[in-house]
Structures are given as structure tokens and as C-alpha cells.
C-alpha positions, 0 to 999 in steps of 0.5 A: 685886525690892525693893518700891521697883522694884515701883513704878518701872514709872510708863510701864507700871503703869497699874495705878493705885493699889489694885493697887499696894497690894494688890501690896505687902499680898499681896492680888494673886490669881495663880489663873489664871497658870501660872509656869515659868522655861522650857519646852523648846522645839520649836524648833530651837536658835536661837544669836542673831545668826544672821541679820543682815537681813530682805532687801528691806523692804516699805512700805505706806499705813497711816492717817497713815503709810507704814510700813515693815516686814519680812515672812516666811513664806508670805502666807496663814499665820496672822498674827504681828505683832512689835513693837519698842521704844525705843530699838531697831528691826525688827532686835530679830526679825531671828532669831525671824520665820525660825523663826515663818516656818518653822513656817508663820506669816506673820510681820509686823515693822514699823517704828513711827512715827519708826523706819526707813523709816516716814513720815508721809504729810503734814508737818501732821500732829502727830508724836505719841507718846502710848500709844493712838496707835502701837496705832492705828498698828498697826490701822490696818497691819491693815488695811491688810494685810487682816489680821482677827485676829493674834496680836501680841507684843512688848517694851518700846514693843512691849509696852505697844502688844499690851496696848493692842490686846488691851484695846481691840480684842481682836477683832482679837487671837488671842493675845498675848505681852508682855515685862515684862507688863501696861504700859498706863500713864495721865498720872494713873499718871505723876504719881505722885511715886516713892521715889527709887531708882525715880525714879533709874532713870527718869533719861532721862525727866526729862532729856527733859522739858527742853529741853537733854534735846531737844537733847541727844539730838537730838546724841547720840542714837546714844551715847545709845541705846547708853548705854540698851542697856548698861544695860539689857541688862548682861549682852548682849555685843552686837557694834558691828555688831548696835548699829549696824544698828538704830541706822540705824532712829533717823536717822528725821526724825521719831525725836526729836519722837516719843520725846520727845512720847512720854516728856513725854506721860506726865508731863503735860508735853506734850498728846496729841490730842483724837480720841485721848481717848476710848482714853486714858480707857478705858486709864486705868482699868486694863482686864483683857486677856482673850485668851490671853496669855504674859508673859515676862521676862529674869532679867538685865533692866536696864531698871525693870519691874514684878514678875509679881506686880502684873499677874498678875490683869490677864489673865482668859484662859489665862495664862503667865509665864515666867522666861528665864534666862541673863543675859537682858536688856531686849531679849528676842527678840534675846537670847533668840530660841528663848523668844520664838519658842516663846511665840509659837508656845505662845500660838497653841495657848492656847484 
């Protein structure tokens, strides 16, 4: 990665400006990190599109939403939560949570706000996107669940809400797996002008600071994510099936409001909500994820991600990177279901 890109991570380097630069000097310290490109698996072979459905979806009352969500394996095994990003859905696991379930976890995959079947139990309430606000969600599905602690995993959106719960709550938290790494951002972070082939690859963020950018995708927002799967997975063959099956997640009649809130909430351009304040203060100064943690990345990644370089040093426990090879892309539990599962199942054994 150029040293340009290792900037670009604006949603996700809220690793504010000191780490950067010690990044760029060489000063990043790796000492406590184990770096493998991949482990052999203990895992049956997994071939992607295996599966194509969760069966019957199960919904539950959680916080401000009624959240849908997919569940496997046996109700009183060790809790795995799985969580997807944009623009994609539940179906990102659709392969790993029967191999999870068969090695005994309870495995749990839910729809975030603004995806599937997931709604807000009350009209008035702000269909807010800010960062802190979708970990609060998946507390709040805890809960609900009577699940006390679990090890949580996950990719782009997903990614940056297990770190999330992993600084703030890491009680609740027996270890972690989190594609592209350590990607708790700040409004201050995303102020930050970048040099222009990062800020290229950030295209879809401005565009959705407009309002034609609102309308926009609001018209095409099934084009659109295809657009963005494309791109950032190049080397993924997916069929139309596979797209469209999580494409259905995005007809959800709050998917715009909250993705757009989302991505202008990191600029600065939209507010996020006071009670909320007291998490987004604590996140914005960086703080080091102490649980047991993987992080992988795909060697075909298309979407901008930071280098393992400028966020080995934020994870203070036993701590992995791995490299999955193979033309691997941006969605990495559906490209590459084996890894992902092996991490989850490998990180469960860290002490």
C-alpha cells in the first residue's frame, strides 16, 4: 500500500494524527502482533455459495429497534456475534455460521439498523447512523439475547462496531475478529483534508453529502451497491443471485436515511445525538482494544483500507494479523468463509 492510501482510511483511522505519522516514520512498534499470511484450517473445506439462506429469521425487541436476525447452533453454546457492513447484509455469513454452529457456537447474525427485517419500534425516533450508536445496538441485542459476553467479529460497518464494543464494553467482549483492523474514526479524523488519490477513492462519501447524492441513491440504490461491490471486491465472480439476495436487505424504509446520516455524520456535516456524546468523546481519542484479537485482510481488497502497519499497536492483547490470499476482496466472510471461520473459532482459544 502507497503511503497515500495509508491515509485514506478517513471512516476508519480514528487513529488521530500522531499514529499516522509515526506510521509513515516507521516508528509503529509491532512487538505484540503474530503476522501470517494463512493458517491451515481445522475446518472442513468451505467452497463459498455453499449455502444460500439462514432458514426462518428470528426478531426480537432490542433498545429503540425490533431486530432481525439469523441464528445457528445449539442455543446454550458459546455466543459468536457476526456483524455485516454496507452496502451488504446478513448473507456476508450465510457460509461461516453453519461451520461456527457445527463446531458448537451459538452463532448470531443480525440485520443492523436500516437493513432487512430490522425497524425502529417508534416513528419519532432519529434514524441515526453516527458510529457509537449501531455498537449501542448490538449491546442493547445482548441483552436482550441474555447473552453477558461473546466474541464478535466482522467486517467494513461490522468492523468498526466490534472494535467499538471492544474499547468501550470489553466486559462484554471475549475476543475479536475485525477485517481491515482497528477502524474507530472520529468527526475530527474526517475533517482532515486527504492528498487527492485518497480522497478519489472516497467518491460515494461526497457524493452523498449532497442532496442529488440523497436522491440519488435513494433511486438507485440497487445499481449502486452493485457498483460498490464491484469495486471493491474486483476479483469476486458473484453471481446476480448471490447480489440480489442482499440487495433485498436495502429496501429497508429506513436504509437511506441511516447510510447517508451515516457517511455525513463523519464529515461533520450532519449532528449526531447528545446522549451519544459521552461514547464519541472516549472513541475519538484512539483508545487501545484490549481483548484477544485477529485481524485479517484480503489480498484483492478494492475498497480503501489502512495498512496493518498503523494499527498493530492499538491491540494490547494477543494479537494476530493475517493475510487471506486468493484474490480476496472487501467482503471477506463471503469470499473467503474457511478464514473467517478459522479466525473466529482461533481467537476463541487466545488467553
Amino acid at each position: 500500500m502507497s503511503e497515500e492510501i495509508n491515509y485514506d482510511r478517513r471512516r476508519f483511522l480514528g487513529t488521530a494524527a500522531m499514529t499516522i505519522a509515526a506510521a509513515q516514520l516507521g516508528m509503529i512498534g509491532w512487538a505484540n502482533a503474530q503476522f501470517s499470511e494463512t493458517k491451515p484450517a481445522d475446518l472442513p473445506t468451505i467452497k463459498p455459495g455453499t449455502n444460500t439462506s439462514f432458514g426462518s429469521l428470528k426478531q426480537i425487541n432490542a433498545g429503540v429497534l425490533n431486530v432481525g436476525y439469523g441464528e445457528a447452533g445449539p442455543a446454550d453454546g458459546p455466543a459468536v456475534v457476526l456483524l455485516h457492513g454496507w452496502p451488504y447484509d446478513i448473507h456476508s455469513y450465510v457460509d461461516v455460521a453453519p461451520e461456527l454452529a457445527s463446531a458448537g457456537y451459538r452463532v448470531i447474525v443480525p440485520y443492523l439498523r436500516g437493513y432487512g427485517t430490522t425497524r425502529f419500534l417508534s416513528g419519532e425516533t432519529f434514524r441515526n447512523g453516527q458510529q457509537s450508536v449501531v455498537a449501542v445496538d448490538i449491546i442493547a441485542l445482548m441483552d436482550a439475547l441474555k447473552i453477558e459476553k461473546a466474541t464478535i467479529a466482522g467486517y467494513d460497518w461490522g468492523a468498526r462496531t466490534v472494535n467499538i464494543i471492544a474499547a468501550l464494553w470489553p466486559e462484554r467482549c471475549k475476543a475479536m475478529v475485525s477485517v481491515s483492523g482497528y477502524l474507530i474514526g472520529s468527526q475530527d479524523a474526517g475533517k482532515v483534508p486527504l492528498p487527492p488519490r485518497a480522497e478519489f477513492q472516497w467518491w460515494y462519501q461526497f457524493y452523498f453529502a449532497t442532496e442529488r447524492g440523497r436522491a440519488g441513491y435513494e433511486k438507485y440504490r440497487h445499481d449502486f451497491s452493485k457498483l460498490i461491490w464491484q469495486l471493491a471486491s474486483p476479483k469476486w465472480n458473484f453471481s446476480d443471485a448471490t447480489f440480489d439476495r442482499s440487495a433485498a436487505a436495502f429496501d429497508n424504509p429506513d436504509h437511506v436515511s441511516i447510510v447517508i446520516h451515516n457517511y455525513r455524520w463523519r464529515l461533520g456535516l450532519a449532528e449526531g445525538e447528545p446522549h451519544y456524546d459521552k461514547f464519541e468523546k472516549r472513541l475519538a481519542e484512539s483508545p487501545v482494544i484490549t481483548v484477544p484479537t485477529i485481524t485479517l485482510e484480503g489480498d484483492a481488497n478494492g475498497a480503501p483500507h489502512p495498512n496493518p502497519a498503523a494499527y498493530a499497536k492499538k491491540f494490547s492483547g494477543r494479537y494476530e494479523q493475517r493475510l487471506i490470499k486468493g484474490g480476496i476482496g472487501h467482503n471477506l466472510p463471503q469470499e473467503a468463509p474457511e478464514a473467517f471461520a478459522q479466525a473466529v473459532i482461533d481467537v476463541d482459544g487466545f488467553k
